[in-house]
N, C-alpha and C positions, 0 to 999 in steps of 0.2 A: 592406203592399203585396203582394196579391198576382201572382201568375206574367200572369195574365189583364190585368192593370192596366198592367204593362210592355208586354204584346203590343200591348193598346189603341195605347199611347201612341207608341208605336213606330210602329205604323201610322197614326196620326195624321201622322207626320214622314217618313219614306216613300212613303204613299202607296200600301200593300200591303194591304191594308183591306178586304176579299172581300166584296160585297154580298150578303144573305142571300134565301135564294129566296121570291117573291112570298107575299105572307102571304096566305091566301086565307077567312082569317076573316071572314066580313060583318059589316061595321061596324064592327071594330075599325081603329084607326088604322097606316098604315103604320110598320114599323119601318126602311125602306130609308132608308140613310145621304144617297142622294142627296137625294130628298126632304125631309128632315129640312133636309139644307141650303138647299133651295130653299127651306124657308119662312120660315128665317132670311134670306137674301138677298133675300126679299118685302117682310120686314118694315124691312129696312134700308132700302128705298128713299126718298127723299124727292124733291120736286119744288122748284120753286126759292123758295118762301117756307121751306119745312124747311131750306134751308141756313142760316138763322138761329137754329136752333134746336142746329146743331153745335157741340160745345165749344171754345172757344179754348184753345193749349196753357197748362198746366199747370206754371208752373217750379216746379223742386225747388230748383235754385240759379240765384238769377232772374237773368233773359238768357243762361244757358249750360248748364242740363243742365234737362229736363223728364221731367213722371211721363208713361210709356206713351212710350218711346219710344225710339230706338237712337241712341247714341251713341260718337265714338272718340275717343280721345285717342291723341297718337303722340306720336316724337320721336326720335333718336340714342338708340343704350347711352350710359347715364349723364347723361342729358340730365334726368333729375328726374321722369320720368310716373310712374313708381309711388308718389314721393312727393306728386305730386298729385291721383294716382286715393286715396293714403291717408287725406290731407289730407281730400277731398269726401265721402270715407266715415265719417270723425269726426265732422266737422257737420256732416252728415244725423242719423247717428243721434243728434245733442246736439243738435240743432237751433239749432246756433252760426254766427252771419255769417261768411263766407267772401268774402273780400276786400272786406268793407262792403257786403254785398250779402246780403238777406236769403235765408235756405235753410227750406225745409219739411221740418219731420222727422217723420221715419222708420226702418224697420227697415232692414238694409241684410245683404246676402248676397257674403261676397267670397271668390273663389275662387285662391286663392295656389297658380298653377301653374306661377313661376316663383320663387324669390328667395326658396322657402319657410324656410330658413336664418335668414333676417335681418330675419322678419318681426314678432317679438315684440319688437326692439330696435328696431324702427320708430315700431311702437304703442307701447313706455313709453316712447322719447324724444316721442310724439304727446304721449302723456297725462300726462308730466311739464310741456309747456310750456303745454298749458291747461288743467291743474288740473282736468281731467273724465276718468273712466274712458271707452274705449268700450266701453262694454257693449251699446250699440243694436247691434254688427257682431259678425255672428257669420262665424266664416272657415271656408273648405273647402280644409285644404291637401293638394288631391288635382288633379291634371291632368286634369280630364272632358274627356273626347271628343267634341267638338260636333258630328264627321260617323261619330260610332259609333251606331247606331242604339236598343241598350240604355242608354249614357252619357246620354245627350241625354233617354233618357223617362225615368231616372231621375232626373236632375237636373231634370228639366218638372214631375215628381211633388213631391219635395221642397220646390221653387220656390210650387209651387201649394199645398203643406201652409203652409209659411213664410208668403206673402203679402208679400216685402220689396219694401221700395218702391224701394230701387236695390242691381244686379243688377252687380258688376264681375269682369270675367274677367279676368285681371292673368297670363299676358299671351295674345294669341289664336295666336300663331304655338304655344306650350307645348301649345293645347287643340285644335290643328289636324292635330299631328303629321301626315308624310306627305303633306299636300298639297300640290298645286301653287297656291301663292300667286298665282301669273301667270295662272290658268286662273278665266274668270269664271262660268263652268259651277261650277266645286268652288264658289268662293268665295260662291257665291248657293247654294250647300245652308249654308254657315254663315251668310251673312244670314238663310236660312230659319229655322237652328236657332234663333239670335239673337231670331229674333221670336216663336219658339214660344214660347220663354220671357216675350217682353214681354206677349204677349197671355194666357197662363197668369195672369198676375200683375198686367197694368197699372204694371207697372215701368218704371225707364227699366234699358236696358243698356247697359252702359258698358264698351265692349272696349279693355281697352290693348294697342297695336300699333308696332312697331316702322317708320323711316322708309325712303326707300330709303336706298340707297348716297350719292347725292347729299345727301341730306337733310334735300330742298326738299316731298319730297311723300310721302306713306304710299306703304308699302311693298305690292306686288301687285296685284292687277284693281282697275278700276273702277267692281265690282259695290257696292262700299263707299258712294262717294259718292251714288249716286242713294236708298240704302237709307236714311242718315243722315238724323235730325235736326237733329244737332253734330256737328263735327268740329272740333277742339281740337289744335293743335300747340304742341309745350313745346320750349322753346334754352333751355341754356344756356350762360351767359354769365359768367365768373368763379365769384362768391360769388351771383349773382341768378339767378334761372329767369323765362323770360317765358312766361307763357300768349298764345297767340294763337290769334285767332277765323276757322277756314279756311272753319265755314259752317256757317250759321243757316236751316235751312227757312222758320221762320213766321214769326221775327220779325229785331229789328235786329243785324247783328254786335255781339258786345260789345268793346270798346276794348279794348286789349294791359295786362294784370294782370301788374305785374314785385314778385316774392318777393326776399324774402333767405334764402336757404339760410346755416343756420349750427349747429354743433354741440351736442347735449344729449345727456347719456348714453352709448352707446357708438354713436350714428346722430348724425342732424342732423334740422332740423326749415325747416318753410316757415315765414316768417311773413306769415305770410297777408292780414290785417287793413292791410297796410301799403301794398297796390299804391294807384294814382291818387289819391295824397295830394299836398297841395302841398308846399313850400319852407317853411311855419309850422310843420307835422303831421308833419314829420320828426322819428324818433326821438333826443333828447340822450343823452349818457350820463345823465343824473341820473332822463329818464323811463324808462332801459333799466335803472338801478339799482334802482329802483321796481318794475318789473317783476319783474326777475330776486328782489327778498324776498317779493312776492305769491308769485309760483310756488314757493320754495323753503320760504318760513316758515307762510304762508298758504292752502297749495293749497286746504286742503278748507274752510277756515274763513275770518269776515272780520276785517277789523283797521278801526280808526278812526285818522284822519289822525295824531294824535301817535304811534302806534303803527307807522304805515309808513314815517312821516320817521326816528324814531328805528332804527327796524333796518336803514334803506337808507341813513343816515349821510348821506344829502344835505341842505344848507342850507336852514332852516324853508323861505324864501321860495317857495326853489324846487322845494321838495315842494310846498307847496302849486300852485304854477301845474303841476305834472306831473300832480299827480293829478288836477285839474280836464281837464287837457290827456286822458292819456289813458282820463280816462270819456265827455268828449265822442265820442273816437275808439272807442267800445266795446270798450277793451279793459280796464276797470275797471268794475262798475255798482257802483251807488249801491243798498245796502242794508237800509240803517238809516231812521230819521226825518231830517225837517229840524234839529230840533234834536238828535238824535243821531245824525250818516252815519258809517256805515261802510261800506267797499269790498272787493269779493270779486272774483275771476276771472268770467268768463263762462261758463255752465255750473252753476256751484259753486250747488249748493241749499243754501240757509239760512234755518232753520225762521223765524217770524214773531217768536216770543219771543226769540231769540236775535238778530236785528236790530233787536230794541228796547232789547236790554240793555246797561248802561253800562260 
């Protein structure tokens, strides 16, 4: 990257950009920036049969977060958003269901500018309970300046070498320093910043934000909401985190997604796969024993049903109706052949010969 590439980019986001004097070559094309624009904005236009020809949004994680697009998630200190912005950054890049709910994957770019301490005990209690490294998320445990004018084009640059498909700033107040949260003048140059990046990259961004004091509604101006695609508020509640749906541009709010937050490793983890289930598809102990040997005995490999009952010590019967139970629920697939299944994590690659083997 050179010196010139940052000036560029920088004045891209400013708006300090000095228009070059009239080219006076005949016949060659202007190089005047306005112009350039105007033929872009020519060509965007469309009349009212081309608005069918516009894209419908794009979910990453369908009904709640979309590609190209700006997103917030909030909540109280300690309320669980980080472990949900972690959570969505794991299956994107596995492209693993998230609360029964299919996710389109991708690379994903996470910027740990607060709680950078506690972020590697995060990720291996992530990647201890679903048996998948993340390796799609690559982190930046650095605080970027989203209203520094050099921070922003370099991070716009990076972004644009990258190409990730979701873009988390964890957390915005960290990457804001010095602003006045209350003032909708500042907070619309970080919407601004926010969408250099979406458009850089066709990402969705995903700022985690703290709520107010009350901590009934995000914290600061209300240059947020009108910017937003999603806007996602997290409670919680005991041992549960609820997601909730404060607002959906295109399409329909999604229903309240309630986790069980519970211990792995020296963190805890969501479990994700569990929200809007009935009163049948509640977890037993004997499916949570079951479990707990895939993730422990089994991470990276698969095992065949006398091999799961036998290490989880639960009753033939009732392994059997667990493991059937939890592959309906995708938290076990099916392997193997029909005459030989075996069961693995979700995520967990297993080569073709070795889910044929006895």
């Amino acid at each position: 990257m050179t010196t010139t590439d940052f000036d560029e980019a920088a004045a891209r986001f400013w708006g300090e950009e000095e228009e070059p004097p009239p080219d006076d070559t005949a016949g060659e094309p202007s190089e005047n920036p306005t112009q350039v624009r105007l033929a872009k904005l020519k060509a965007a236009l469309v009349d009212t049969d081309g608005l069918d020809g516009l894209p419908d949004p794009v979910p990453l994680i369908d009904g709640i977060l979309f590609r190209d697009s700006l997103a917030w998630i909030y909540g109280k200190p300690g309320s669980g958003k980080s472990f949900v912005g972690i959570d969505w950054a794991g299956c994107v890049a596995n492209g693993l269901p998230w609360a029964l709910r299919e996710v389109s994957r991708g690379t994903v770019l996470y910027l740990v500018a607060e709680g950078t301490s506690g972020i590697r005990r995060r990720v291996r209690a992530w990647e201890r309970n679903t048996g998948v490294a993340m390796s799609g998320v690559t982190f930046l445990p650095i605080a970027v300046q989203l209203l520094h004018g050099t921070d922003i084009a370099a991070l716009t640059l990076l972004a644009e070498e990258m190409q990730p498909t979701l873009i988390v700033i964890d957390t915005q107040a960290r990457c804001t320093v010095g602003s006045n949260e209350n003032d909708n003048g500042e907070m619309g140059n970080v919407v601004a910043a926010a969408d250099q990046l979406r458009e850089a990259t066709g990402s969705c961004v995903l700022m985690i934000h703290h709520s107010g004091r009350n901590g009934e509604n995000m914290r600061g101006a209300s240059a947020f909401d009108g910017a937003a695609t999603s806007i996602v508020k997290v409670i919680k509640n005991d041992d549960y985190v609820e997601v909730h749906c404060d607002k959906q541009k295109d399409v329909e709010d999604f229903e309240t997604v309630f986790l069980k937050m519970r211990p792995v490793l020296e963190s805890v983890v969501l479990d994700n796969r569990l929200g809007q289930l009935g009163d049948d598809d509640k977890l037993t102990k004997n499916d949570e024993a079951i479990l707990t040997v895939m993730r422990e005995a089994f991470a990276n490999s698969h095992a065949s049903r006398s091999q799961i009952i036998a290490a989880s010590e639960v009753p033939t019967s009732s392994g059997y109706r667990s493991i059937g139970k939890l592959e309906r629920l995708g938290l076990l697939r099916q392997v193997g052949t029909e005459k030989q299944p075996r069961w693995a994590l979700p995520g967990v690659t297993v080569r073709e010969s070795e889910g044929d083997a006895a």
